[in-house]
C-alpha positions as CSV (number, residue, x, y, z in Angstrom):
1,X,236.2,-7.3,205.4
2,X,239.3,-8.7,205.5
3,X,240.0,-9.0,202.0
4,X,238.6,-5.4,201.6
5,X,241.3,-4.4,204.1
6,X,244.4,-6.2,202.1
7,X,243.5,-4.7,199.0
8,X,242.7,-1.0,200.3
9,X,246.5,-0.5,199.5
10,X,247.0,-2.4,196.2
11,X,247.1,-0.3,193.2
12,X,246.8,3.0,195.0
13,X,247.6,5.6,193.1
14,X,250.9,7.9,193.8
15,X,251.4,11.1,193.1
16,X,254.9,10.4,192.3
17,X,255.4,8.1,190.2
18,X,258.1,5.5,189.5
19,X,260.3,7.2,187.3
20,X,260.6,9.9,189.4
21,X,261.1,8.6,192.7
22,X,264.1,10.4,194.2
23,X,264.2,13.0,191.8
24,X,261.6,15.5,193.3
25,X,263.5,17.6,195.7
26,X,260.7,18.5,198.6
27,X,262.3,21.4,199.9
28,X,262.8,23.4,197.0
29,X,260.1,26.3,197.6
30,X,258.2,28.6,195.2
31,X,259.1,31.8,197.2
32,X,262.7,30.4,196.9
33,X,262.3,30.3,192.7
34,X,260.9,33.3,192.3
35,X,263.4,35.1,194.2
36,X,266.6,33.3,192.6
37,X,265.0,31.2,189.6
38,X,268.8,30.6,187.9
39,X,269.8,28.6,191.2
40,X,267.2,25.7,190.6
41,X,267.1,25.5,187.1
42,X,266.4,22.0,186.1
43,X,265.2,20.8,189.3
44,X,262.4,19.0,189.2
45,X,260.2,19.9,192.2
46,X,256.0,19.3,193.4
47,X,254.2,22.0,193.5
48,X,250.1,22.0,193.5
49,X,247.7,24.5,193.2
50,X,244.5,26.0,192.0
51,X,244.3,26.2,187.4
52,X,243.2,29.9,187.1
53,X,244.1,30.1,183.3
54,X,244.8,27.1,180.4
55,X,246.2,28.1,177.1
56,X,247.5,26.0,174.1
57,X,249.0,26.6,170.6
58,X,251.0,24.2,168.4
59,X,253.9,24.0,170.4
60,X,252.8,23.9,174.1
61,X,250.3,24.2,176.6
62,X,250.5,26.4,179.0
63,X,249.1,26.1,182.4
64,X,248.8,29.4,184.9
65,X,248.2,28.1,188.5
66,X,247.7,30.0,191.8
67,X,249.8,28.1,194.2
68,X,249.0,26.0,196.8
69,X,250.5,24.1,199.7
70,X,250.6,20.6,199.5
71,X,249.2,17.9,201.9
72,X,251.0,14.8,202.9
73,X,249.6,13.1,199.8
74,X,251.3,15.7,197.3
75,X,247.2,17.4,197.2
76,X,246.7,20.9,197.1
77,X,244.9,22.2,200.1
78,X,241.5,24.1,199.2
79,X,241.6,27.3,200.5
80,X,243.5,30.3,198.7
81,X,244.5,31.9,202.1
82,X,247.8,29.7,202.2
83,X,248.8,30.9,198.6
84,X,252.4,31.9,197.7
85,X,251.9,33.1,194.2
86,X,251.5,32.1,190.7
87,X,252.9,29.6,188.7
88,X,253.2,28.6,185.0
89,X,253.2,24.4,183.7
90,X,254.3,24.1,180.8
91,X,253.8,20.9,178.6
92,X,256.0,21.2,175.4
93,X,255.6,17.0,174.8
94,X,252.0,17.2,173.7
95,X,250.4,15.3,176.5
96,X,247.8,17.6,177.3
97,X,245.7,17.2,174.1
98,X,242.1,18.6,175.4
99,X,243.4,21.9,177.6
100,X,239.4,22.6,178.2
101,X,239.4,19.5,180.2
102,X,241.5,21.7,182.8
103,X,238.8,24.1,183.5
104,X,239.9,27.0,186.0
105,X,239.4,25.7,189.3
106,X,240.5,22.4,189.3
107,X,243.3,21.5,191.7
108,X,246.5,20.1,190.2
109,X,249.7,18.6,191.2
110,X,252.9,19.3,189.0
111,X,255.6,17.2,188.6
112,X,258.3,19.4,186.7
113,X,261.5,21.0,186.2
114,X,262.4,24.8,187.4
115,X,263.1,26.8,183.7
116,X,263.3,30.2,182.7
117,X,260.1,32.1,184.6
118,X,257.6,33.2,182.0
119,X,255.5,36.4,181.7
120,X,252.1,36.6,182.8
121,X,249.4,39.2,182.7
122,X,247.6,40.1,186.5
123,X,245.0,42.4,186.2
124,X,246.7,45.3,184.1
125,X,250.4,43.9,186.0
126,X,253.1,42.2,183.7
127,X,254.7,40.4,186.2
128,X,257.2,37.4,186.1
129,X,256.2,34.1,187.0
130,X,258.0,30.7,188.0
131,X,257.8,28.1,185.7
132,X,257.6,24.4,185.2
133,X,258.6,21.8,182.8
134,X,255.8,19.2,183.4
135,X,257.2,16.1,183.8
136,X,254.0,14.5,185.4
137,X,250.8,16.2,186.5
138,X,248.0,14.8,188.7
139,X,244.7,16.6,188.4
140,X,242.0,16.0,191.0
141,X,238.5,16.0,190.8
142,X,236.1,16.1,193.5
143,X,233.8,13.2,194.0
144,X,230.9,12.9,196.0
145,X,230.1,9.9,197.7
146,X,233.0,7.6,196.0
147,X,232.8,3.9,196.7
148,X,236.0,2.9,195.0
149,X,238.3,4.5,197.6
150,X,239.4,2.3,200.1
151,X,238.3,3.1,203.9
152,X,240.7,5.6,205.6
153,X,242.1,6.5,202.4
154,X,243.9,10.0,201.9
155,X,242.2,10.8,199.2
156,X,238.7,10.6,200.9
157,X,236.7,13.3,199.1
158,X,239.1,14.1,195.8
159,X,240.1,11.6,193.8
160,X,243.0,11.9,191.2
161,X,241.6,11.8,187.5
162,X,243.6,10.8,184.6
163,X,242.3,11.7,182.0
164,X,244.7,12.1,178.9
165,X,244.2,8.8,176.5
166,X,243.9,7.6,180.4
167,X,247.8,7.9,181.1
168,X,249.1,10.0,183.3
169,X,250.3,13.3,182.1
170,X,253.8,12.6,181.7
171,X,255.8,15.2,179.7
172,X,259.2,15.2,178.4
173,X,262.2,14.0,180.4
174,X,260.8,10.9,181.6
């Protein structure tokens, strides 16, 4: 038990990862880009929510997610109640190579830089969106009766899947 207990914590996974510890700035809200997006261009921010729409030609893949708030692990928190908007993720490096894998539903995490907000189509509305750079994206996939998650673990019930050549998505400006 003991042993079990010392290495609950070693190799957990984070959300952020090394390269971009002290770069995400936490208080930099959606409401906040969508209201003044030329303010925080180029700041690289955590947002998470809900994929409602995956798209992909040969320059970039294009990610359209309903917003969520984040927990205290950087996880989206089910429930669409607590939704601020849409977002787009964009991936212009070519990491996400299967976009079908993202099926609408799935929860995500973006890592990525505020750019120029990008047009997206609600209903019969052309409406202006924020929009991310992805510079690293967790997405997480619920599990069931997991025995490889240490006890009292955050991510009890969701676990995050990498599933890209099994690196993390990690787009340009690394």
């Amino acid at each position: 038990m003991a042993v079990l207990i010392l290495t609950g914590g070693c190799g957990a996974y984070q959300v952020v990862p090394t390269h971009l510890k002290g770069k995400v700035n936490p208080d930099i809200l959606i409401e906040q880009v969508e209201t003044t997006p030329a303010a925080y261009q180029g700041q690289t921010v955590a947002w998470g929510g809900e994929v409602l729409e995956v798209s992909k030609n040969d320059k970039e893949a294009r990610i359209q997610v309903l917003h969520l708030p984040l927990d205290r692990t950087l996880r989206p928190m089910e429930g669409r109640a607590g939704s601020r908007g849409r977002f787009v993720a964009i991936d212009r490096a070519g990491d996400i190579k299967e976009p079908s894998l993202l099926k609408p539903g799935t929860l995500v995490t973006v890592l990525g830089d505020v750019a120029q907000p990008s047009t997206v189509l609600i209903g019969q509305d052309t409406v202006q969106a924020p929009t991310l750079r992805i510079r690293d994206m967790t997405a997480w996939e619920l599990e069931v009766g997991m025995g490889h998650i240490p006890f009292r673990s955050p991510f009890i019930g969701s676990r995050p899947y990498v599933f890209w050549d099994g690196e993390r998505v990690a787009s340009e400006n690394k």
